[in-house]
N, C-alpha and C positions, 0 to 999 in steps of 0.2 A: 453529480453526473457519473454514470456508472460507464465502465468501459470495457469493451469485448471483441476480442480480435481472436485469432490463431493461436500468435503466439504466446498470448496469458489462458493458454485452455485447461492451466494449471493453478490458477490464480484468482481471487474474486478481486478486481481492482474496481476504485474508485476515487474521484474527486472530492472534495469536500473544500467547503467555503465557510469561515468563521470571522465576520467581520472583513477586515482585510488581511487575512491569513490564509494560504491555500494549501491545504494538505493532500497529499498522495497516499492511500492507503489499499496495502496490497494483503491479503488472506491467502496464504499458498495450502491449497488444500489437498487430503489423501486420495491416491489413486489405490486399484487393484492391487498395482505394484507394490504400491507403500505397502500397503496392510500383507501381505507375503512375507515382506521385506523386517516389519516391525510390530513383533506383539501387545504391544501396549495400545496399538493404533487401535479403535473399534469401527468403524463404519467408514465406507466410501465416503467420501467430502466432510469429510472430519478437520477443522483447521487446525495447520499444524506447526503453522509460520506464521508471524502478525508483524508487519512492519508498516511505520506509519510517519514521512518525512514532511515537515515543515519543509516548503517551498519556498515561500516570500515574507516571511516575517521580519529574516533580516534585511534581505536585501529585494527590489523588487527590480528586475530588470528591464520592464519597459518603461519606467521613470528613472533609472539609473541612479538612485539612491536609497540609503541605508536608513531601514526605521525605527533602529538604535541606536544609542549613542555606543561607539566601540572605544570607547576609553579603555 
């Protein structure tokens, strides 16, 4: 499920579903600015950030338990 508001107009975000795993994954991409800012950068929407956070694997909060054992 891909997501698009305002405030990530900086960002490719999207859900992601694997099994019972839900991942958040966000691409923060180059702007104008960037590429001014940093030589290395080559083109507009260049990804230059990659973050990608397990959600529910450990824990799932609307069944309120844990799908590990945390020994």
């Amino acid at each position: 499920m891909i997501h698009s508001c305002t405030s990530c107009s900086l960002a490719e975000v999207w859900f992601e579903e694997d099994g019972p795993d839900v991942y958040l994954n966000l691409n923060r991409i180059a702007t104008e600015e960037d590429l001014e800012q940093d030589h290395y950068l080559e083109y507009e929407g260049q990804i230059i950030a990659v973050v990608r956070a397990d959600l529910f694997s450990r824990f799932h909060p609307l069944h309120g338990q844990t799908s590990a054992s945390t020994d």
